[in-house]
C-alpha positions in Angstrom: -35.8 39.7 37.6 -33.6 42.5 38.9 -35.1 42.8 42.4 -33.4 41.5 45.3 -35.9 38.7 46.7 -36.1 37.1 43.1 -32.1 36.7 43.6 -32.5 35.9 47.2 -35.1 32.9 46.2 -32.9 31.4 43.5 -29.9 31.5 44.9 -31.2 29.4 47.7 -32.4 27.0 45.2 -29.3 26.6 42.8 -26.7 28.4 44.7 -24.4 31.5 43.5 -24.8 31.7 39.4 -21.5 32.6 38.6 -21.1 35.6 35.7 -20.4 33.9 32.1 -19.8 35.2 28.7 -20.1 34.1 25.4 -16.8 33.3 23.2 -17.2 33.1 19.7 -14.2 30.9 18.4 -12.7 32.3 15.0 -13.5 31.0 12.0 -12.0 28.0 10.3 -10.4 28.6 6.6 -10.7 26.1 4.0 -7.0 26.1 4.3 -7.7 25.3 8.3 -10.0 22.6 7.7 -7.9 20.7 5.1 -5.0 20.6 7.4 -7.3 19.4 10.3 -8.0 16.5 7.5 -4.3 15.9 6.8 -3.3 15.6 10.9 -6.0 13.7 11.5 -6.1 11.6 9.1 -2.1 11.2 9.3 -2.2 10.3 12.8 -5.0 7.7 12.4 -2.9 5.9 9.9 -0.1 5.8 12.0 -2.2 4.4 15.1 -4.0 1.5 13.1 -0.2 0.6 11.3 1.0 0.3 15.1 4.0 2.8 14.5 6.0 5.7 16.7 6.2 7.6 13.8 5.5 7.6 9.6 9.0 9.3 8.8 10.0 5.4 8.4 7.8 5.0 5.6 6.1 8.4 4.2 7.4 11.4 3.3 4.6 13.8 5.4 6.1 17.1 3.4 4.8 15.3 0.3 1.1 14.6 1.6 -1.7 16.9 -0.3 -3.9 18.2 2.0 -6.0 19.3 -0.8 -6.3 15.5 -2.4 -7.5 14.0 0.8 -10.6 16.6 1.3 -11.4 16.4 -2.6 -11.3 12.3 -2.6 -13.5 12.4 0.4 -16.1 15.2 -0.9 -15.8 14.9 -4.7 -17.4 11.8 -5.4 -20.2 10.7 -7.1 -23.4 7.9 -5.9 -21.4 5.0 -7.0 -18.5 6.5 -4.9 -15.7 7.3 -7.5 -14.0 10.4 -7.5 -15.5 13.3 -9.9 -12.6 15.6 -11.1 -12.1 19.0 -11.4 -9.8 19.1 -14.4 -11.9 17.0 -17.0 -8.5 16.8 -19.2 -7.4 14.2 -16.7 -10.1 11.9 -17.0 -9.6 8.6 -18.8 -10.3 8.6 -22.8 -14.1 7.6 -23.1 -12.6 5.0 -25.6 -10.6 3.3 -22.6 -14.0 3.7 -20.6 -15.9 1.8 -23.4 -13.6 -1.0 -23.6 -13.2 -1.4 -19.6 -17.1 -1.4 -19.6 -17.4 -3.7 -22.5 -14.8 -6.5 -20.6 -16.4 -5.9 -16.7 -20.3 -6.4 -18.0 -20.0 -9.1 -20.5 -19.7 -10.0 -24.2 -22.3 -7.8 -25.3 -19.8 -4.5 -26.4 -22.6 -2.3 -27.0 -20.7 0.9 -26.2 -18.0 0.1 -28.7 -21.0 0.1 -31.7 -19.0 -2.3 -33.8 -19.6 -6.3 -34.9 -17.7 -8.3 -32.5 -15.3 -11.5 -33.7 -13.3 -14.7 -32.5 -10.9 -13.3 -30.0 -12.3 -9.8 -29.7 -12.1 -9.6 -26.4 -8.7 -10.5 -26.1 -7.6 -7.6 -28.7 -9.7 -5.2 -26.2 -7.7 -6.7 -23.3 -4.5 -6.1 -24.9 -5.8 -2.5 -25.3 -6.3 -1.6 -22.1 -2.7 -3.7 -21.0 -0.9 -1.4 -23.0 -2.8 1.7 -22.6 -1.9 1.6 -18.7 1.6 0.1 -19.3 2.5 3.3 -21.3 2.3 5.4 -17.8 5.6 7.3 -16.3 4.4 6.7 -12.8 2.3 3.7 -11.2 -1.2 4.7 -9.8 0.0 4.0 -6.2 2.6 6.7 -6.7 6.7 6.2 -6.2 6.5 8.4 -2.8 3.9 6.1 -1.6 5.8 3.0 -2.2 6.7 1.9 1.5 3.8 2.8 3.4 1.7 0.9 0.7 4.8 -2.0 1.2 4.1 -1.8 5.2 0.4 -2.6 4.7 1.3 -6.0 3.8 2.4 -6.6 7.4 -1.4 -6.7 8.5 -2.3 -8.9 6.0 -2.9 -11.2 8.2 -5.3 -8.9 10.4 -7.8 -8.5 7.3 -9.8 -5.7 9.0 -6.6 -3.9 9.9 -5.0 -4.0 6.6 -8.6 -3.1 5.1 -8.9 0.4 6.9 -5.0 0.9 6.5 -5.2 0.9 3.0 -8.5 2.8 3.0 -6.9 5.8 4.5 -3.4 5.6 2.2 -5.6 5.4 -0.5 -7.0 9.1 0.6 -3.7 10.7 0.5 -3.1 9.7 -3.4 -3.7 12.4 -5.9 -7.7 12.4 -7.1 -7.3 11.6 -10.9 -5.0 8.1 -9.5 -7.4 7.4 -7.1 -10.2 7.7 -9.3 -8.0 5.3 -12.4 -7.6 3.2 -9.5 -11.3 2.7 -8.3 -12.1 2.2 -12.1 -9.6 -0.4 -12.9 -9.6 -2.7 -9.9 -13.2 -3.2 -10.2 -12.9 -3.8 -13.8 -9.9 -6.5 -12.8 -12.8 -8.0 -10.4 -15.4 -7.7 -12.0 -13.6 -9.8 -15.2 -12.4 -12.5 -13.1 -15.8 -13.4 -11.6 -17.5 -12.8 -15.0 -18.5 -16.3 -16.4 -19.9 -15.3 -19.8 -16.7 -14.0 -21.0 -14.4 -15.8 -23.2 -11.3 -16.6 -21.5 -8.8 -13.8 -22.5 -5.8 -16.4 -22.2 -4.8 -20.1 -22.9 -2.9 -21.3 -20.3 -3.6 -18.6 -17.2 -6.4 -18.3 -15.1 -8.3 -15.2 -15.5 -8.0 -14.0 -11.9 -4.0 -14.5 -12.4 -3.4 -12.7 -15.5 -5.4 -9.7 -13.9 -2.8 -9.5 -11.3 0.3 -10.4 -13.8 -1.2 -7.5 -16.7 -2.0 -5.2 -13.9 0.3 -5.5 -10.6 3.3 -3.4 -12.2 1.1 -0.1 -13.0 -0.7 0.3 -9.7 2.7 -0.3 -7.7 6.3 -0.7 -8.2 9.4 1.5 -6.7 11.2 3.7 -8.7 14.5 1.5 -8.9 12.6 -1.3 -10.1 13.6 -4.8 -9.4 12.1 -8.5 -9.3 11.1 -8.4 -5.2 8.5 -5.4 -6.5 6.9 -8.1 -8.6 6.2 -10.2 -5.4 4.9 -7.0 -3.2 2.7 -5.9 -5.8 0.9 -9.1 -6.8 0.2 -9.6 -3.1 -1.0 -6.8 -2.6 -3.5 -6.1 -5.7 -4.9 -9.7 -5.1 -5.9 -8.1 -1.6 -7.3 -4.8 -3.4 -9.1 -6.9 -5.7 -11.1 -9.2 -3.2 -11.7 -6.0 -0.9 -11.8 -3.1 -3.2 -15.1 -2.1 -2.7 -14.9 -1.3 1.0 -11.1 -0.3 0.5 -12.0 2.3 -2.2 -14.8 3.7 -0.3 -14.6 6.9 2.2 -13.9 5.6 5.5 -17.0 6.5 7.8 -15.8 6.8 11.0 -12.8 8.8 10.4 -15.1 11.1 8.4 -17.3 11.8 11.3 -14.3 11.8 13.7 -12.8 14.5 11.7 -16.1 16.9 10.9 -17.1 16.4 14.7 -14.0 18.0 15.6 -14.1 20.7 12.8 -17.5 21.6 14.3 -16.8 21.4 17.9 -13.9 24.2 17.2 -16.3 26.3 15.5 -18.9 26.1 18.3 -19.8 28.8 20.3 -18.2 28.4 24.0 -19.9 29.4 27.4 -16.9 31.2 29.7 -17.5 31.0 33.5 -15.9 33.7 35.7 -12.3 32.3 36.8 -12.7 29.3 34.2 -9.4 28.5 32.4 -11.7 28.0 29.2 -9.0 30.4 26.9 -7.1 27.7 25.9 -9.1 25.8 23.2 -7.0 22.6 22.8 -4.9 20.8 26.0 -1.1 21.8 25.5 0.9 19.7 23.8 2.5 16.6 25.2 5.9 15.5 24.1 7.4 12.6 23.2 9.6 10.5 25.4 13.1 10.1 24.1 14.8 7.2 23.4 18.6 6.3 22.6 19.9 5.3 19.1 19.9 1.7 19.5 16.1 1.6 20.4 15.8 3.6 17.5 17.5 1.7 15.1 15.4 -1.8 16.3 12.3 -0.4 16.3 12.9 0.9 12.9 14.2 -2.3 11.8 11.6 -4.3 13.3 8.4 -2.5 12.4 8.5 -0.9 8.8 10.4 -4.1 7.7 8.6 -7.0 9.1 6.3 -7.2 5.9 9.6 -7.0 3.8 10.5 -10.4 6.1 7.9 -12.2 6.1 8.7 -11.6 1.8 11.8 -13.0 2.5 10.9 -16.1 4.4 8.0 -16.2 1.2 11.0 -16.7 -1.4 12.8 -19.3 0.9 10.2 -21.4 1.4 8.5 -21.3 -2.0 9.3 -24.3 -3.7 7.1 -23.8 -7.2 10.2 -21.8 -8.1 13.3 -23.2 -9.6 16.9 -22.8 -7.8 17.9 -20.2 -10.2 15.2 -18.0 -9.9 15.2 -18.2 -6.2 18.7 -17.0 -6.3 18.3 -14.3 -8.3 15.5 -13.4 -6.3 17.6 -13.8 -2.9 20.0 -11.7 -4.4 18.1 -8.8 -5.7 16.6 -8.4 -2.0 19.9 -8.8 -0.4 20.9 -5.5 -2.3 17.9 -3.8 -1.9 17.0 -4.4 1.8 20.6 -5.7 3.4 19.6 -5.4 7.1 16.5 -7.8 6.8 18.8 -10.3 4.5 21.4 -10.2 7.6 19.0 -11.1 10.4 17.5 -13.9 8.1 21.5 -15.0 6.9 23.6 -14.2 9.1 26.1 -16.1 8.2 27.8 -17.6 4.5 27.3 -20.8 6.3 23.4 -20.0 6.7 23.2 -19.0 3.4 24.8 -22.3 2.3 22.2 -25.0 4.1 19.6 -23.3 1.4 21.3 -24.4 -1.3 23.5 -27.5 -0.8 25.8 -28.6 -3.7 25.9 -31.9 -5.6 29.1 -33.9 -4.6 29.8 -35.0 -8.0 31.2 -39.1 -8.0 34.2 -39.3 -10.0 35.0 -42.1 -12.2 36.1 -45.1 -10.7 39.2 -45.0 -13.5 40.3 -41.8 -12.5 40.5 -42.1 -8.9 42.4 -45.0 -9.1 45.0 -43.4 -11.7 45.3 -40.9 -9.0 46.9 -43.0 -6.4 49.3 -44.5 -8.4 52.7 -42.6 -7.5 54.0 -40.5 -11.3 56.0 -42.9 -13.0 58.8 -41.4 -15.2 59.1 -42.8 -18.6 62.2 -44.5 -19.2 63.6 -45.1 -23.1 64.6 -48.3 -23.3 67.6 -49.6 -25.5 67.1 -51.7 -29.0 69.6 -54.7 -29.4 70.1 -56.1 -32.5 70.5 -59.5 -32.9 
């Protein structure tokens, strides 16, 4: 192969082989590779929720690299997370009695005679066992990208994978509490044999009312969290298994770039091949006034399309719709300005009563004041 017609011949018949070299790339840490899953995951979040940036609605210092790998690896056949620190599993009592509601009358697990209104006792249970937690299962730092889902409600597929990857970034035991009680909630409200567990609310409805304030609320709580949260669990519930579930593609988007920086690379003589990634572009800038409208009109259109939600609802009575209007007019005042922007605006919502005064009065009332005059007594 070294003689001179051999390299005469094929470099006829393929031209000049140019010299090449192998370059091993270095190896990827487990620390490497988690943050390759936060980036990429981050940045995929932020494409499919249409923003310029998450620093409108997420906190990115607060995002476990660690929790995202171990919710996407650390699960078991049925899909629910398996966690490392047993002590923060549920009680197998709590188990028992979700199982016993979600699969039907028969309370095997339990191992003790049932009786008239059981169920209801086991219901209450489980209320008040996930009512007693400091912190809802969607997490306070979580609140507002969660809240920005609800903008692609009405893209169903959007707001499915949205919610599929913010449900990566939350701490493994939540996520796990969370898989286990929204398909309990589902599971109960499609489950025919059971006894109905209240009087005058539909099953379905009192899974979001028992349930809505532990798996997300703000920390200053306040009525308008109500609203957001029941909207958004009666999505989880109807989509929860492909919500709760590892989203494929980004899965194989993410390992197919860990192994492609791990490859072994072919270096031609006078290739620029060194540089392993393009170099970074950067962003264009824009003045403070774009800045300010594009922050007020993309993190807070779900917040009012809430709004115009309260206006027009008209189940609710003038009262509460006030005190509604007036808790989110304190909470978000920006979105409550666009909407009212003017007392006068405000007023056409709620028109007063002219109250008709009595005929008696008005009439007393145009009379000029007459001063009273003593009169003197003759005798006769």
């Amino acid at each position: 192969q070294n003689s001179e017609m051999w390299y005469k011949r094929h470099s006829i018949a393929i031209g000049e082989v140019p010299a090449c070299k192998l370059v091993f790339r270095r190896e990827l840490t487990q620390t490497n590779i988690e943050e390759i899953w936060k980036s990429m995951t981050l940045a995929r979040l932020q494409k499919v929720l249409g923003l310029d940036s998450l620093d409108e609605v997420l906190d990115i210092k607060l995002v476990n690299s660690k929790h995202i790998v171990q919710n996407v690896y650390n699960v078991n056949k049925q899909g629910i997370v398996t966690l490392e620190d047993k002590s923060k599993e549920l009680p197998h009592w709590i188990l028992s009695a979700m199982k016993c509601l979600a699969n039907g009358p028969s309370c095997s697990d339990l191992k003790q005679p049932t009786y008239s209104g059981f169920e209801r006792d086991v219901f209450k249970t489980i209320v008040d066992y996930f009512g007693q937690m400091k912190e809802p299962l969607l997490t306070f730092h979580f609140f507002d990208i969660f809240v920005s889902v609800l903008g692609l409600l009405q893209k169903p597929s959007k707001a499915v994978e949205a919610l599929q990857i913010s449900c990566l970034l939350l701490p493994p035991e939540n996520r796990k509490r969370l898989q286990l009680l929204v398909r309990m909630m589902a599971r109960i409200s499609l489950n025919q044999d059971l006894p109905p567990l209240s009087e005058s609310v539909r099953t379905r409805t009192l899974m979001v009312q028992a349930f809505s304030r532990c798996i997300l609320c703000s920390k200053d709580e306040i009525d308008l969290d109500e609203l957001l949260a029941a909207k958004l669990v009666s999505f989880l519930m109807d989509n929860y298994q492909e919500i709760l579930s590892v989203p494929s593609a980004l899965k194989s988007s993410i390992e197919d770039h860990v192994v492609h920086l791990q490859r072994v690379q072919i270096k031609y003589a006078g290739a620029d091949s060194d540089v392993p990634l393009p170099p970074p572009s950067f962003c264009h800038q824009i003045s403070a006034g774009e800045f300010e409208y594009q922050m007020a009109t993309g993190s807070q259109e779900p917040l009012a399309a809430l709004l115009e939600e309260i206006v027009m609802n008209k189940e609710i009575s003038v009262k509460d719709k006030k005190k509604k209007l007036f808790h989110f007019q304190k909470s978000y005042p920006e979105v409550y300005r666009v909407r009212f922007p003017t007392p006068e605006t405000e007023a056409m919502l709620f028109p007063e009563k002219t109250k008709q005064k009595p005929p008696l009065l008005m009439w007393a009332l145009k009379k000029p004041f007459q001063p009273f005059h003593r009169t003197r007594s003759f005798r006769m």
